[in-house]
Backbone as CSV, one residue per row, in Angstrom:
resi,resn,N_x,N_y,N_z,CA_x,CA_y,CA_z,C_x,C_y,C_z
1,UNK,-7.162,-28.870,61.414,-5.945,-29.407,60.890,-6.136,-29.867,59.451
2,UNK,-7.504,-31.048,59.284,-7.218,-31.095,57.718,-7.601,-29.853,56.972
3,UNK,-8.963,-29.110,57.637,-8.908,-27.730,56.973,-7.714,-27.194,56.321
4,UNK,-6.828,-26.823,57.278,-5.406,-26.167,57.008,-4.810,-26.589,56.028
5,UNK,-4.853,-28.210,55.641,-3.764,-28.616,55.195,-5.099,-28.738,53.680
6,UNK,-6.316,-28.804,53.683,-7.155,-28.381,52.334,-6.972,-27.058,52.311
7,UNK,-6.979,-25.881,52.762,-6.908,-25.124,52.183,-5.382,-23.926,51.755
8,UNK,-4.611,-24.841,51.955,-2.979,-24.920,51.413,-3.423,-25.493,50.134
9,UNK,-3.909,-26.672,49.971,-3.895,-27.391,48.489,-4.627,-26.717,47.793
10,UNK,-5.670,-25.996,48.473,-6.718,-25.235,47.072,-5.739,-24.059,47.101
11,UNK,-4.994,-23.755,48.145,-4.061,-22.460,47.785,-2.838,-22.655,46.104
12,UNK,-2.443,-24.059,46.817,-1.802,-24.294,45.695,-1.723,-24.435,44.513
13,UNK,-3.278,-24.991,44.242,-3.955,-25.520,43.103,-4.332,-24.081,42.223
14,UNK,-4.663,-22.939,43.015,-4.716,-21.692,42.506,-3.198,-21.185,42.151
15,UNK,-2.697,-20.856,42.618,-1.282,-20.554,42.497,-0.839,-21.272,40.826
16,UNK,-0.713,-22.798,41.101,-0.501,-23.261,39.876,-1.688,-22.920,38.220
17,UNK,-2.682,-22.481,38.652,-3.924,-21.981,38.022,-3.113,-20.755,37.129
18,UNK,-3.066,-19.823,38.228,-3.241,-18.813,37.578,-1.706,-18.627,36.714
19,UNK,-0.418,-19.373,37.514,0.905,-19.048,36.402,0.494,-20.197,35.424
20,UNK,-0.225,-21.108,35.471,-0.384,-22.103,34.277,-1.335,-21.120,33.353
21,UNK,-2.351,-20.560,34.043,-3.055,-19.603,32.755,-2.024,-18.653,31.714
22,UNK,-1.274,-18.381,32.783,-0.563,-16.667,31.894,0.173,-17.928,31.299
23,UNK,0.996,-18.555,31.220,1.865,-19.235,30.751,1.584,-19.562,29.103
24,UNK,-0.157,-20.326,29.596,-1.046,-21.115,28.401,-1.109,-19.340,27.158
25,UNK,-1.448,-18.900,28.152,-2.382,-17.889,26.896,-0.915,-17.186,26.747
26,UNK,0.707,-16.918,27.178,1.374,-16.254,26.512,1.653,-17.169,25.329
27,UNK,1.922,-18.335,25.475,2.385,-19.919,24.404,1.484,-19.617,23.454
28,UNK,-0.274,-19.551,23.687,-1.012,-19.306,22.259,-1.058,-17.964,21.474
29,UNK,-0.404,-16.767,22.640,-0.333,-15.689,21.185,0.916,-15.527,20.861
30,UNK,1.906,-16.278,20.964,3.331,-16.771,20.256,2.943,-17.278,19.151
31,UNK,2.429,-18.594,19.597,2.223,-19.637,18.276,1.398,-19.210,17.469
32,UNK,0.371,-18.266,18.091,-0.697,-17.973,16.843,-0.670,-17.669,15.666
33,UNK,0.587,-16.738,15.542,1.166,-16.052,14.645,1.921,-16.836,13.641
34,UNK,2.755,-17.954,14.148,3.006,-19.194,13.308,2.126,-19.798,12.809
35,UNK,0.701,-20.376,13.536,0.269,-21.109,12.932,-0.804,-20.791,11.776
36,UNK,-0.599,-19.498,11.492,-1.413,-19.090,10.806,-0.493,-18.033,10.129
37,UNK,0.862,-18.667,9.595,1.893,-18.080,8.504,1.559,-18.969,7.571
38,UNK,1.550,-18.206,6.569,0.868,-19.165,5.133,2.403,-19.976,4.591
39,UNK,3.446,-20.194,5.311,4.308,-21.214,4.558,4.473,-22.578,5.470
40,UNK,3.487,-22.596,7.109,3.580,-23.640,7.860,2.220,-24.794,6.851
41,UNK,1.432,-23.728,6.039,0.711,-24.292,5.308,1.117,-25.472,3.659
42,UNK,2.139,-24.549,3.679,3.092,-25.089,2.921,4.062,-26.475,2.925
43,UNK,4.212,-25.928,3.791,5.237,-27.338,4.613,4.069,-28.452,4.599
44,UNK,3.210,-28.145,5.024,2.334,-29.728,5.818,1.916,-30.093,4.383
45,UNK,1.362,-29.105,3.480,0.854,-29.760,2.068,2.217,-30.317,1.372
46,UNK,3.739,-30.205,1.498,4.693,-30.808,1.492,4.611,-32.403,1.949
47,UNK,4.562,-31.985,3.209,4.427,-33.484,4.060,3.051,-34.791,3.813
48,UNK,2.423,-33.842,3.382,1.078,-34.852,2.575,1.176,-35.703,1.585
49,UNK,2.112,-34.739,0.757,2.432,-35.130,-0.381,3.212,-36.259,-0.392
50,UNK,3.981,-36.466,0.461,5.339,-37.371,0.851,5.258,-38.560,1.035
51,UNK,4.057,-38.328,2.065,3.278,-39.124,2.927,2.344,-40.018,1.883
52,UNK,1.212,-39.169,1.278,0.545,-39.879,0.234,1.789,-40.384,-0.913
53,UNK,2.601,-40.095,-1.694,3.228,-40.915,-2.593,3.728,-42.191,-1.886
54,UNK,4.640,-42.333,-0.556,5.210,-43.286,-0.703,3.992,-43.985,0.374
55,UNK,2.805,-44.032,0.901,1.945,-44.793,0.911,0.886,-45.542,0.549
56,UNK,0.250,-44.567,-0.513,-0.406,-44.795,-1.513,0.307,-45.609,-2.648
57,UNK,1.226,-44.862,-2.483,2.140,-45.701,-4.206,2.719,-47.066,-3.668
58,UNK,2.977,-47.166,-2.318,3.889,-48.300,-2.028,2.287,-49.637,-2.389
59,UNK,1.024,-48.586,-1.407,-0.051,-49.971,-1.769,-0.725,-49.968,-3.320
60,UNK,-0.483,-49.415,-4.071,-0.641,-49.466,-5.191,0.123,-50.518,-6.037
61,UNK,1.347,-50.760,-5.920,2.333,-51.408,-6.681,2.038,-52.548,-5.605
62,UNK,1.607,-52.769,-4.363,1.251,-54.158,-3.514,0.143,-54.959,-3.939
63,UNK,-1.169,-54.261,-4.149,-2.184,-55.070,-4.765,-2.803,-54.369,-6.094
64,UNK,-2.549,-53.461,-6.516,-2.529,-52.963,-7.846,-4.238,-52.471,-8.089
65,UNK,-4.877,-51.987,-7.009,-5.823,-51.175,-7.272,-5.769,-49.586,-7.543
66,UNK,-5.703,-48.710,-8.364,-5.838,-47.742,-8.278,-6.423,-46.220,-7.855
67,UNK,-7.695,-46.936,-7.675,-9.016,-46.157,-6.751,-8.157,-45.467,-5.484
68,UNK,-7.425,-46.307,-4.212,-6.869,-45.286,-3.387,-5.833,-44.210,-3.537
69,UNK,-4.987,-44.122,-4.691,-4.097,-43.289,-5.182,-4.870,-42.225,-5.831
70,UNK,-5.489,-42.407,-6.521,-6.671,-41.787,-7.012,-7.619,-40.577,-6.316
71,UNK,-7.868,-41.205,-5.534,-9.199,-40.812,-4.435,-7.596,-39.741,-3.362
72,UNK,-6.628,-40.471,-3.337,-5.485,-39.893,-2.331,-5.563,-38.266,-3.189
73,UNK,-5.084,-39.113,-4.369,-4.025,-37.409,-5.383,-5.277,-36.457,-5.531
74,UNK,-6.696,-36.875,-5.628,-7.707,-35.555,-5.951,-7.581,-35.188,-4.602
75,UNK,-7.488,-35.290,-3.228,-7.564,-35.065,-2.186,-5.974,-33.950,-2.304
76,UNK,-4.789,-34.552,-2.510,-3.804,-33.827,-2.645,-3.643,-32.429,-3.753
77,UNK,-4.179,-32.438,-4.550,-4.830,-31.451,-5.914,-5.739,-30.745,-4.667
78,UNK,-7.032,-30.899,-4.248,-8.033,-29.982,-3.618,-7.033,-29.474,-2.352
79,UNK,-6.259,-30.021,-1.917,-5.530,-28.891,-0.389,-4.793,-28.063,-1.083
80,UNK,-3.936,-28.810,-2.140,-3.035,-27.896,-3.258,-3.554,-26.333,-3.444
81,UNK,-5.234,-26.486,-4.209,-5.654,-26.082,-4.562,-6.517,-24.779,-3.671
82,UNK,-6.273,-25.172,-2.645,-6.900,-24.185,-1.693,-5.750,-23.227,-0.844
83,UNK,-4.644,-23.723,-1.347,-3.209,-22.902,-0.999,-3.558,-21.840,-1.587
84,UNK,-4.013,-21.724,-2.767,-4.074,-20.790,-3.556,-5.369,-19.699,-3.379
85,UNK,-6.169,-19.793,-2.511,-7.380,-19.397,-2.533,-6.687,-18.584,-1.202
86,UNK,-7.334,-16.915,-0.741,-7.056,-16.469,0.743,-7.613,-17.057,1.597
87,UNK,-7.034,-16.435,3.003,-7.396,-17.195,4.048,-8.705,-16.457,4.422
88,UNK,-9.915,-17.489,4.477,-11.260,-17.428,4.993,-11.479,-18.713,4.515
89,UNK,-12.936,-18.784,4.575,-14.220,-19.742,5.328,-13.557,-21.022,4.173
90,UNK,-13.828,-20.345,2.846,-13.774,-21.406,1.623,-12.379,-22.314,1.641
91,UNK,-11.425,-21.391,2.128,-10.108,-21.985,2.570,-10.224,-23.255,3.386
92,UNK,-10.822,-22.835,4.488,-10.658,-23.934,4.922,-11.911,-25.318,4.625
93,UNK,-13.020,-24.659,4.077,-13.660,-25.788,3.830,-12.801,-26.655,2.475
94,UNK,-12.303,-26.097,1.848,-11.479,-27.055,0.537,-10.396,-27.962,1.288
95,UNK,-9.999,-27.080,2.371,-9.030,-27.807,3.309,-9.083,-29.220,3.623
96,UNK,-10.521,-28.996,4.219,-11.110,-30.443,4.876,-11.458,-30.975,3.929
97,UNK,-12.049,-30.842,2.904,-12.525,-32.092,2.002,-11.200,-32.534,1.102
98,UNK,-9.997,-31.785,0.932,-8.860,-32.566,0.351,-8.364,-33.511,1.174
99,UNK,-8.345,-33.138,2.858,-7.934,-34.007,3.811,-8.409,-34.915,3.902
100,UNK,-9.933,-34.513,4.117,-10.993,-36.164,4.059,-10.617,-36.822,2.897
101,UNK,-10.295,-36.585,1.462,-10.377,-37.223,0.342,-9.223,-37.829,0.684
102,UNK,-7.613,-37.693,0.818,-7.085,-38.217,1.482,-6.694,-39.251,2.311
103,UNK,-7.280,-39.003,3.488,-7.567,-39.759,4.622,-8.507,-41.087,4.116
104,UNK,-9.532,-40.462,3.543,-10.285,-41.641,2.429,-9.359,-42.929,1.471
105,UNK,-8.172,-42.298,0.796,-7.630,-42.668,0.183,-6.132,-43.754,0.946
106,UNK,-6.541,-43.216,1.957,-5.449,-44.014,2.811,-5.927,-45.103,3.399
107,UNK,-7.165,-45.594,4.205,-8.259,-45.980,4.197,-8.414,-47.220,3.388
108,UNK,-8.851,-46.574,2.114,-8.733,-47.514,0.966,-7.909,-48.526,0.604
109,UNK,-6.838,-47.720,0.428,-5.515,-48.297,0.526,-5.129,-49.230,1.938
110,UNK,-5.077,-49.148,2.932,-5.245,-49.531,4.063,-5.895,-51.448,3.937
111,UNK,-7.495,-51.020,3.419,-8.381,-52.488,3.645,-8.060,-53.061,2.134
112,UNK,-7.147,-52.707,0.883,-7.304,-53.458,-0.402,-5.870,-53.958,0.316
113,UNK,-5.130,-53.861,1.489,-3.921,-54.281,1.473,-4.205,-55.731,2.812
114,UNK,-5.682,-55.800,3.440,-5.668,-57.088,4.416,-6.075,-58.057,3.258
């Protein structure tokens, strides 16, 4: 009896397996194709930008250090800057270090504002 009623649940648990697989892997070669259109790249270095001015600039004009705006905009310049480069390896390594510079810069901004 509990047999029966375990091996209904591993029945089920497969069942949900395998339409959750096809499901997963049809969703990632949909999106793949988006996420690797060079204007979704666009957009987000948009949204960085947005993001870093009115956060950076808002803590800039709050305690008037410049270093995190700074450290933000070379970070915003290096992703800029790798828009421009094709897509491979170097791409994305400029990627990450504008982000880190960035993220650095927010950071910054962040502890000159406790």
């Amino acid at each position: 009896m509990w047999l029966d009623r375990l091996a209904i649940g591993l029945s089920g648990l497969c069942l949900a397996h395998c339409i959750g697989s096809a499901v997963f892997v049809a969703l990632l070669a949909s999106a793949g194709g988006i996420l690797v259109h060079h204007s979704i790249h666009e957009v987000g270095l948009a949204l960085a930008i947005c993001f870093a001015v009115l956060g950076l600039g808002r803590g800039v004009m709050r305690h008037g250090f410049m270093l995190p705006g700074s450290i933000g905009g070379l970070g915003i310049g290096v992703m800029a800057g790798a828009l421009t480069m094709p897509h491979n390896a170097d791409e994305v390594i400029y990627t990450i270090i504008g982000v880190g510079l960035v993220a650095l810069g927010h950071d910054l901004n962040r502890r000159a504002l406790i």
